[in-house]
N, C-alpha and C positions, 0 to 999 in steps of 0.2 A: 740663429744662424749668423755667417760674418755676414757686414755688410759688402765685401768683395763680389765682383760678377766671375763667374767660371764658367760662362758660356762662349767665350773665345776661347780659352785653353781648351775646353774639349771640343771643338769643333775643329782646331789648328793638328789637336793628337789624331782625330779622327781624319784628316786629310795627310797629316804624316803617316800615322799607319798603312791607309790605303796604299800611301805612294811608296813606302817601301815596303811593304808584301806583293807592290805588285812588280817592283824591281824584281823583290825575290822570285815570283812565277817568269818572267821575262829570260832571268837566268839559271832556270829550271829546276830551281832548287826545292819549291814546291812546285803542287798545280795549281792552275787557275781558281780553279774553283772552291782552293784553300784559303784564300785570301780573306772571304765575306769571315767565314768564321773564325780566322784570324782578328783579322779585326773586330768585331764583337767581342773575342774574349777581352784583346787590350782595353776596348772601350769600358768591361765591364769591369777591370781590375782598375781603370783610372779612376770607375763611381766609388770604390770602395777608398783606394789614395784619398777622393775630394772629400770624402765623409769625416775622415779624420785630420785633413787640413784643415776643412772647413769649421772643425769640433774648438767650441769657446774654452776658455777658461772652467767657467762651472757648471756650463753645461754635457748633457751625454749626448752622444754620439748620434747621428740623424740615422736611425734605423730601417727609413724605409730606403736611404739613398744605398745604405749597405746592403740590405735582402735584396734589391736591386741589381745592384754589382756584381752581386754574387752568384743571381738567376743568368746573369749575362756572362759570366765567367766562365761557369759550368755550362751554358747552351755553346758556346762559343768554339771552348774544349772537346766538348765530346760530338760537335760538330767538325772539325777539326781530324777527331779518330775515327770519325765514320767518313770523311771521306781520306783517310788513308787504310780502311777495314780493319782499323785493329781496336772497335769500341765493342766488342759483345764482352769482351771481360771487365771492364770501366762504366758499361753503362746503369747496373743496379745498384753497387755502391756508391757511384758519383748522383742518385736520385734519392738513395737512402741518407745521403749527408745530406745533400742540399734541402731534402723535406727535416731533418732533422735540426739545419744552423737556424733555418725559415721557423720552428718553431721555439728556438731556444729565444729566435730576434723578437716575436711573439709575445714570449712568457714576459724579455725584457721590457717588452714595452708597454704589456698590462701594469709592471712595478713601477714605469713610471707617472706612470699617469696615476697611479695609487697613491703617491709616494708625497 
């Protein structure tokens, strides 16, 4: 991994997010209570961003920062559609990918440690 720290950038996104989803509830564009999962999902799409910022030269990609990201992406999402009621048609295919990238990220990462 780089030797950079990405523990201020996400903690800085993680307090921007909050402060503008919570504009947006303020100006009732969503609800309150859209916000948390709001924010989770951004958080989770910025672990997937850091993974491949953070990705060297010759090395691969940090797989668990991605299976990660991803977990939080999709919780995020489809927390997100349930509280706006329109996740019963989103929520077996978004569990069927995500248990499916989760083992693709797996397979990937048995080959390297093989490799």
């Amino acid at each position: 991994m780089s030797s950079r720290q990405y523990d201020l950038l996400l903690l800085s996104l993680l307090i921007l997010s909050l402060g503008f989803f919570s504009s947006l509830a303020v100006a009732g564009l969503i609800g309150l209570l859209e916000t948390v999962p709001l924010t989770i999902a951004v958080m989770g799409a910025s672990l997937i961003v850091l993974a491949v910022v953070q990705r060297e030269a010759k090395s691969a990609l940090s797989l668990d920062t991605v299976s990660w990201g991803l977990l939080m992406l999709v919780i995020g999402t489809m927390g997100f559609l349930y509280g706006r009621n329109i996740y019963s048609g989103f929520f077996i295919p978004s569990i069927l990918i995500v248990i499916g990238l989760i083992g693709i990220m797996a397979v990937l990462r048995s080959w390297r440690k093989t490799a």
